[in-house]
C-alpha positions as CSV (number, residue, x, y, z in Angstrom):
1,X,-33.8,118.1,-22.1
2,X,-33.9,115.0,-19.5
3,X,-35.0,115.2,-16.3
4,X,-33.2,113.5,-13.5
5,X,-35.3,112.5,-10.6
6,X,-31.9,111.9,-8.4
7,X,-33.6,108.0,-7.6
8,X,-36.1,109.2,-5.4
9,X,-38.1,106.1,-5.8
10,X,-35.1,103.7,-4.4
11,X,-34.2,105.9,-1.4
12,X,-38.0,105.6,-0.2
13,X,-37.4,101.7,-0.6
14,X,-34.3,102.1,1.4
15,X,-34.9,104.5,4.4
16,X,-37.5,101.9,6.0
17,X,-34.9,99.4,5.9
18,X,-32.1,101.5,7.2
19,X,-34.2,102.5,10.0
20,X,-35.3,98.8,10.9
21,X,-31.6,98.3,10.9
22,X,-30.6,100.8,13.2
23,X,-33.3,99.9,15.6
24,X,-32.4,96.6,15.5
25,X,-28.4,97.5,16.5
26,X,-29.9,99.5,19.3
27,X,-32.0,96.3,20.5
28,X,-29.5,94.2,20.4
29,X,-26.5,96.5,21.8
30,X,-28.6,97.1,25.0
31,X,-30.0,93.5,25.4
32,X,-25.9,92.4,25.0
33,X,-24.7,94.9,27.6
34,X,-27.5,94.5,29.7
35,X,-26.5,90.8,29.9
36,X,-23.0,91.4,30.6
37,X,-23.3,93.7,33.2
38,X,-25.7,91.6,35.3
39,X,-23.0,89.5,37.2
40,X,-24.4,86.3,36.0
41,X,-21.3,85.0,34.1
42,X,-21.0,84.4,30.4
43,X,-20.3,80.4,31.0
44,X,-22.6,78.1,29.6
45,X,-24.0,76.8,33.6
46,X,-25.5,80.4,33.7
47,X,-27.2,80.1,30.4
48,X,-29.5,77.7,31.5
49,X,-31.2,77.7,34.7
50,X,-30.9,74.7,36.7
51,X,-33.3,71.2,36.2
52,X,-35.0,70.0,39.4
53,X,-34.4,66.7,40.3
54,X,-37.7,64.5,40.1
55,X,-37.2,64.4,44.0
56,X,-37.0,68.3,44.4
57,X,-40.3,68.2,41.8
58,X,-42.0,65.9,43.9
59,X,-40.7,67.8,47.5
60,X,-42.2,70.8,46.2
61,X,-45.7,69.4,45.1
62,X,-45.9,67.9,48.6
63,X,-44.9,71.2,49.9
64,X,-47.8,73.3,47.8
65,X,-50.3,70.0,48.6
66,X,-50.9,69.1,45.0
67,X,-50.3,65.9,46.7
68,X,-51.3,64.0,49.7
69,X,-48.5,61.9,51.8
70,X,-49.3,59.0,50.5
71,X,-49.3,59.7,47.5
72,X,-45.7,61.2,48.1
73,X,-44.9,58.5,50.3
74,X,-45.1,55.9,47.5
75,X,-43.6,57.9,44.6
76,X,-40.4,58.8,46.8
77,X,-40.6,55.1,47.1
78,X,-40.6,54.4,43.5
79,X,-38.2,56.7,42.4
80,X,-35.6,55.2,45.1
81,X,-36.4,51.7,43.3
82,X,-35.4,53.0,40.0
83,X,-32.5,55.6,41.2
84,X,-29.4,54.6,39.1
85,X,-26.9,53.0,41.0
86,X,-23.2,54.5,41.5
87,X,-20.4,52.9,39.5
């Protein structure tokens, strides 16, 4: 008489799998509602956060005294010399 093991050998290879897929639903279902629910938007502005302009970049070095004022002096200089000009 045959003996029928019921496949015992592929549900071990699948449970790991199930659970890494569950836990993975559960990741991404809170991380998705979290996201919603925060009042930011779901446009693509609030993906992103906002550049700073090399002049805001160089206002807040001066501010934290990475540099001196003349140093800021000339490269506010300089980046009015190459600003593009409106059309």
């Amino acid at each position: 008489m045959m003996h029928w093991d019921g496949g015992g050998w592929a549900w071990m290879a699948f449970m790991p799998l199930l659970w890494v897929a569950l836990i993975g639903l559960v990741v991404w279902a809170v991380v998705r509602l979290t996201h919603q629910s925060g009042g930011h938007g779901n446009g693509p502005e609030h993906r992103w956060p906002q550049r700073e302009s090399p002049e805001e970049i160089l206002d807040r070095r001066f501010a934290s005294g990475e540099i001196d004022a003349d140093a800021y002096t000339e490269a506010r200089q300089r980046l009015a010399a190459h600003r593009p000009r409106p059309r």
